[in-house]
C-alpha positions in Angstrom: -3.0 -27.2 -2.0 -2.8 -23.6 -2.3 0.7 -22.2 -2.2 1.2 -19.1 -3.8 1.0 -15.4 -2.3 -1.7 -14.4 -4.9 -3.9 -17.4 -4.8 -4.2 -17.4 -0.6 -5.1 -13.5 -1.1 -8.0 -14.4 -3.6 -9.2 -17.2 -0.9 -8.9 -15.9 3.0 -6.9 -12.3 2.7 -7.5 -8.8 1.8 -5.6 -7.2 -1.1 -2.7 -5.8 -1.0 -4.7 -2.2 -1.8 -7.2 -3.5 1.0 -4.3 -3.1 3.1 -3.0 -0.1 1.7 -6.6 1.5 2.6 -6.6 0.3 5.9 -3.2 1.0 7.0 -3.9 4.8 5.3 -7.6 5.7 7.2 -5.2 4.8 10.4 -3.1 7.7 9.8 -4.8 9.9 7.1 -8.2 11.8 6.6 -10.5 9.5 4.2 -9.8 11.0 1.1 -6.2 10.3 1.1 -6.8 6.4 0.1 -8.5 7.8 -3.0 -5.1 9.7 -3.6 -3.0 7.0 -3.0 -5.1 4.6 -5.4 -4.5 7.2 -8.3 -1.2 7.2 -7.4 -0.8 3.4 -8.0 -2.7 3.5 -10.8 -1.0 6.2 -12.8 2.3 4.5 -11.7 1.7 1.1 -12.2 -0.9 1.4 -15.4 -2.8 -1.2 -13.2 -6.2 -1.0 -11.1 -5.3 -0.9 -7.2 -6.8 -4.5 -6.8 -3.9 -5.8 -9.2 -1.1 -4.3 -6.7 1.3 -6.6 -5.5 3.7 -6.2 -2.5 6.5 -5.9 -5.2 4.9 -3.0 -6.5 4.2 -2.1 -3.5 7.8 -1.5 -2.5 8.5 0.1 -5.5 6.2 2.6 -5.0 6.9 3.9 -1.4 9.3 6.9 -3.1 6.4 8.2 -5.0 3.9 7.8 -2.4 6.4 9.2 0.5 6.8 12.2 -2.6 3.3 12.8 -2.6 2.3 12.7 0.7 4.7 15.0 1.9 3.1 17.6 -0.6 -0.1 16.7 1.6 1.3 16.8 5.5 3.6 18.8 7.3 4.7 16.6 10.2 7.2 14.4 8.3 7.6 12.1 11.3 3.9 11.2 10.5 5.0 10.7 7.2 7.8 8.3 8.2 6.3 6.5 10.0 3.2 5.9 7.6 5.9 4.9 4.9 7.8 2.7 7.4 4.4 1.0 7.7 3.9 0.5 3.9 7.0 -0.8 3.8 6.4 -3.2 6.9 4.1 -4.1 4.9 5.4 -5.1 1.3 7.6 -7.1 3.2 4.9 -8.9 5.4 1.4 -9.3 3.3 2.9 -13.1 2.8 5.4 -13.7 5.6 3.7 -17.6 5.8 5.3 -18.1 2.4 
């Protein structure tokens, strides 16, 4: 029986960066998920695969940071990082 977070991701769900990708092509141009992987992995000293949802969370200042150097309409940029967070919290919400 498979219980942990990590293991079910490995089996039957995208990544945590798979997600991260995804939820940034929704609101950003297709570099920007490029950007946002060096920005894990500089932070992190991890690939983007290895991201967890921990990580995740703990990153949303930097990214926000980042980004806003990027875009001009900050309510895009809320929202995008209200996402991510949505999303740190949820990847495993069965668990």
């Amino acid at each position: 029986m498979i219980t942990s977070c990590k293991a079910k991701q490995n089996t039957s769900k995208p990544s945590v960066h798979d997600e991260v990708v995804k939820l940034t092509l929704k609101y950003f141009d297709p570099e920007t998920p490029h950007y946002i992987s060096k920005l894990i992995k500089i932070h992190t000293n991890k690939s983007p695969e290895e991201l967890s949802k921990a990580e995740l969370m703990s990153l949303l200042s930097w990214i926000g940071c980042a980004i806003s150097f990027l875009i001009e309409d900050q309510n895009i940029v809320e929202k995008y990082l209200a996402d991510l967070a949505d999303l740190a919290r949820g990847i495993c919400a069965e668990d």
